[in-house]
N, C-alpha and C positions, 0 to 999 in steps of 0.2 A: 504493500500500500504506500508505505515511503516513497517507492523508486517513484509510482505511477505520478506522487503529489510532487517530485521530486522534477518530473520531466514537463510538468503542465497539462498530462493527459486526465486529470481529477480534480476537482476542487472541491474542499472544504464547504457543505451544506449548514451542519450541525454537530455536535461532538461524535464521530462515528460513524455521519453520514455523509455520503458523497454525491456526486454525479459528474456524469461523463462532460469535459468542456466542449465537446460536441453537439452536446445534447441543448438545447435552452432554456434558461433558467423562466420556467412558467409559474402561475398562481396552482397548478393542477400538480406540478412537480411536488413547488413547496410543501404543498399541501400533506402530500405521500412522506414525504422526509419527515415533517413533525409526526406525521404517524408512527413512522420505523421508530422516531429516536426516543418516543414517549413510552416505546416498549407495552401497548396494551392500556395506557391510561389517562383517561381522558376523552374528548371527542371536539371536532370544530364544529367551531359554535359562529353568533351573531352574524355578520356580514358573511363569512368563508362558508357556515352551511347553508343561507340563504341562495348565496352565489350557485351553487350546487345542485340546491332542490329547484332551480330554472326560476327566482325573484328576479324580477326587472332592476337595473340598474344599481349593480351590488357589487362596485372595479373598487372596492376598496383593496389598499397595497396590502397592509397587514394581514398576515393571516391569524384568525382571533381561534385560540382551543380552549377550553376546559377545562380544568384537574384538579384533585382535591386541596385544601389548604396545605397538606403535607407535602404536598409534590416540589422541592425546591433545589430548581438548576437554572442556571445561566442563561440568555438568551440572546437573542439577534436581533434588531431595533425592530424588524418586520415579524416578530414574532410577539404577538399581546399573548400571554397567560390571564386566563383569569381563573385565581387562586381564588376557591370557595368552600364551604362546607354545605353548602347547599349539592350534593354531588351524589347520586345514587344511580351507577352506571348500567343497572339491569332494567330502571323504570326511563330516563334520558337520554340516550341515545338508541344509537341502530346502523346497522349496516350493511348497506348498500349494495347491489352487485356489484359497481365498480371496485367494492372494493376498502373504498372510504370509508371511515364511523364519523356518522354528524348528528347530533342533538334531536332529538325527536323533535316535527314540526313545533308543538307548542311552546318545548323548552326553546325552541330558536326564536320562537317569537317574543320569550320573553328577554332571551338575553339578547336581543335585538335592540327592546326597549330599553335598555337600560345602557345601552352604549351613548358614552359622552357624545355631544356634539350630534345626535340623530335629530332630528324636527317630530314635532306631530306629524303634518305630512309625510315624510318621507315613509313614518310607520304604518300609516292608514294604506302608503298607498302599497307596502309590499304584504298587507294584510290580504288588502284586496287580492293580490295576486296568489297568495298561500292559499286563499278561498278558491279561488277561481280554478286553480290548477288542482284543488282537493285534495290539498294536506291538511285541511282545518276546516270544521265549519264551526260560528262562533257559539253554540249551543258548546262546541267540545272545550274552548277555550274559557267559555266560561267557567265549565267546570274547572278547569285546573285552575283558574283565577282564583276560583273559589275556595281549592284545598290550599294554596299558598298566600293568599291575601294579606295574612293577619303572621308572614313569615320574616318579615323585614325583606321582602325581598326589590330589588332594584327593577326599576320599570313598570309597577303593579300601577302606578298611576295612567302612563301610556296606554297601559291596555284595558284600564277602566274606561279611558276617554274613548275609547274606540266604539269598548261594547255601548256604551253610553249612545252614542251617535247612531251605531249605523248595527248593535245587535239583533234587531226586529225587524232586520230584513229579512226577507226569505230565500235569496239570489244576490251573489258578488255581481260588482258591475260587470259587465259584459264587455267594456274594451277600456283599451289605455284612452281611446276618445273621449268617452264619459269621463273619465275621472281628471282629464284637461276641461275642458267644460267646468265642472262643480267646482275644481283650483277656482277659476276666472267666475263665476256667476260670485264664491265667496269675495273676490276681492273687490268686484263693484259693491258689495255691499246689499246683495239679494239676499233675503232671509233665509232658513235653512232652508232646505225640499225634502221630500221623499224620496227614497229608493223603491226602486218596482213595485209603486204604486198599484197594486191590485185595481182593474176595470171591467166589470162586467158589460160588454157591449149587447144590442137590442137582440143582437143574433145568439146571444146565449155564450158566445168566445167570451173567455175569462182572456185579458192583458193584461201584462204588467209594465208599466210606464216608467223610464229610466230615470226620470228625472221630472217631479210631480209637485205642484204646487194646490192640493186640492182644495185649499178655501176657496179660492179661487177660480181654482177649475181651468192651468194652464201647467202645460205638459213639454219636455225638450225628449226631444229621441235622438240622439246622437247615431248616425250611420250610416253606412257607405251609399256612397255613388250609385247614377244607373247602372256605371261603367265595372262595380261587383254583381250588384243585383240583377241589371237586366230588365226586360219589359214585365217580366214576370214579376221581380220583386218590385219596383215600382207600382205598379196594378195593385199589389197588394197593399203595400204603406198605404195609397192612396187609399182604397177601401177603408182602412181599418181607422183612416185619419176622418173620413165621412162620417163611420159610425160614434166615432166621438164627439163629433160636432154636432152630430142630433143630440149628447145628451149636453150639451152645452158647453164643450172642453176646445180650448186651445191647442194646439199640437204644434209647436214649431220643430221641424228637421231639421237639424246641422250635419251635414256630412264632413267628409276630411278635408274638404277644400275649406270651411273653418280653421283649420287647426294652425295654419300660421299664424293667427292673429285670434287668438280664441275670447280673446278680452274685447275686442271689438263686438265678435256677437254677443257677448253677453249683455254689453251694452245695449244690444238693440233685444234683446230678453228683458233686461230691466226697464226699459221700457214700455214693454208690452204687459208686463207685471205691472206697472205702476198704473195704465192704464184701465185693465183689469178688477186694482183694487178698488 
């Protein structure tokens, strides 16, 4: 191992671990190296299991693991420990066919939350996504809120505010469009909305409306183009936007040709709300 570190054909990962300087140093790499060198202990957590289980927007550089308060060794600037005794490795993690052990959905969301420097937003919106992609629905997080609540544990406020918000939906939003949308509707200053607003229309179709302002009786459907949909799905939006307007309901469509400029339509949303009210 000497000669190989000796000639440049290996470089030092972690005490013991190497990789080839052929090979290139990745987040997927790192990832494997803190596994070999923790020897079975521990698992990635926050951002690095996020990243993993396919969350949106998760290039944080560190790679963040797990282990218990006892677990004490040196590390690499890129390497966050978080040293807890909150640590029960047969009920918090799990392992992957890659291969990987990462934090069981819930435990990742909460050690998610409680990573310095995260926003509400940014946590709502990789909730959203652990929903969407069904590692979590919030009936399950609530419960685990609920067996640690009263634990001193970090982040428990995050994920109150969530369930608080957006618990008693019945359905994650359905695109990274809607949840650009609700950013820009909050920052003009439009009251909160509903999520999938349940509607019984005349024909007896139950819908559920992305984004619902029912005192009111005004609706955004965030969604694509003819140019996904087609004349088929066109034909239909428009349909199902008819039957709402017999019961008295607004329905404005934003598709993705919004999304440059998502604050603009919301503006002309708040508009149409203020009119309304």
């Amino acid at each position: 191992m000497t000669g190989l570190l000796q000639r440049g054909e290996i470089v030092e990962i972690l005490p013991s671990t190497y990789r080839l300087v052929s090979h290139p140093d990745t987040f997927l790499q790192r990832a494997f190296a803190v596994q070999l060198w923790a020897r079975g202990t521990g698992f990635l957590s926050a951002w690095s299991a996020a990243r993993i289980y396919g969350i949106r927007k998760m290039h944080g550089s560190s790679i963040h693991f797990t282990v218990p308060a006892s677990f004490s060794r040196r590390t690499p600037s890129w390497l966050h420990l978080d040293r807890t005794g909150w640590y029960d490795a047969g009920r918090d993690r799990t392992t992957l066919p890659t291969g990987l052990t990462v934090a069981e959905p819930d435990r990742m969301l909460f050690s998610l939350a409680s990573v310095p420097g995260i926003t509400q937003h940014r946590f709502d919106r990789a909730m959203e996504d652990a929903w969407h992609l069904g590692l979590i629905t919030p009936l399950e997080l609530a419960a685990y809120l609920e067996a640690h609540r009263c634990k001193g544990k970090n982040g428990v406020r995050r994920v109150e505010r969530w369930l608080e918000r957006h618990g008693d939906r019945p359905r994650p939003a359905q695109s990274h469009l809607e949840m650009q949308f609700i950013e820009a509707f909050e920052h003009v200053g439009l009251p909160a909305s509903v999520r999938q607003h349940p509607l019984e229309l005349p024909t007896g179709e139950l819908l559920h409306l992305d984004i619902a302002w029912p005192d009111i009786r005004l609706a955004v459907e965030p969604g694509s183009s003819w140019f996904h949909g087609g004349d088929a799905g066109q034909a239909r939006d428009h349909d199902r936007d008819l039957a709402c307007n017999e019961l008295g309901w607004m329905v404005v469509r934003l598709d993705e040709t919004f999304a440059a400029d998502p604050r603009s339509a919301a503006r002309r949303v708040a508009q149409a709300h203020r009119r309304r009210s």
